[in-house]
N, C-alpha and C positions, 0 to 999 in steps of 0.2 A: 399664911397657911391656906391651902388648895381648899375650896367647898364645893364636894363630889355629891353635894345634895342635888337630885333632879326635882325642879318642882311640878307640881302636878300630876307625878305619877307615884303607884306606891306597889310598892314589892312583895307577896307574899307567896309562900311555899306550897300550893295547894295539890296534894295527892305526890308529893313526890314529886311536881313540877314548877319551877319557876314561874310564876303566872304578875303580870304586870298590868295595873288599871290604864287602859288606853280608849280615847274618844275613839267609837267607832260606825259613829252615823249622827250626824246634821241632816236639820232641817228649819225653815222659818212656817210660824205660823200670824194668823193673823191677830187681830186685837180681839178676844173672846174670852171670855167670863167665866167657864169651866173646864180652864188649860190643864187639868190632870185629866177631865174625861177625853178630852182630842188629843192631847198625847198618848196615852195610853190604846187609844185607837189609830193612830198613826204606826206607834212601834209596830202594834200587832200586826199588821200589814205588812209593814217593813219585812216584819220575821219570815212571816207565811209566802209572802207574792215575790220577795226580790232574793236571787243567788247569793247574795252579800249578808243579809239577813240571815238566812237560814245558817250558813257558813260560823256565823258571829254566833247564831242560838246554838246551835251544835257544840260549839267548843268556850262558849264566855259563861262567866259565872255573876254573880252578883252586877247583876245592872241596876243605872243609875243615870234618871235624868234629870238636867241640871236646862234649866231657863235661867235668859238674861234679855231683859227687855230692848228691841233695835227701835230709836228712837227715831230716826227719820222715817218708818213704817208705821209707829204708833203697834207694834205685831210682839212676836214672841222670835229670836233662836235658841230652838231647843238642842243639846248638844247629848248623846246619847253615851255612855262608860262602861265599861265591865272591866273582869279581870280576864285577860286572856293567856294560855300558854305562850312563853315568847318561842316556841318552836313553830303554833298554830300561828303568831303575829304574821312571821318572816312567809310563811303559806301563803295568807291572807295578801300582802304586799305583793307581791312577787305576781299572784296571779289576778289582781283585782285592781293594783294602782295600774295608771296609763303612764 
């Protein structure tokens, strides 16, 4: 039997639109002590200063970030999720991926 389970992402119906949790911004930080206050100041930046940001804050919903320790830097990658329209994704792609 086929298993049409995608992992890592999740489906929900939000306003009437298909909306799909997708990573939509990386980044590594260093080895620091109060990793919610520099991340949470990093996203913010993100949102406000870069096109890609803003594009993601405009149309994503529930954001979620997810650390996992990179051990040959002793540092952080922090991996950034939300739920995004998959109409707003295919946007996103099309005019942001290279």
């Amino acid at each position: 039997m086929a298993n049409n389970i995608k992992y890592n992402q999740q489906y929900h119906m939000i306003d009437g639109e298909l909306h799909t949790r997708r990573t939509v911004h990386t980044f590594s930080m260093g080895d620091i002590e109060e990793l919610d206050l520099y991340v949470g100041s990093a996203v913010h930046e993100w949102f406000e200063n870069d096109e890609k940001g803003q594009f993601i804050k405009k149309y994503g919903k529930d954001f979620v970030y997810h650390s996992m320790i990179e051990a040959h830097t002793f540092g952080h990658k922090i991996a950034i999720t939300a739920m995004v329209p998959d109409r707003q994704w295919t946007i996103f792609q099309l005019k942001y991926s290279c």
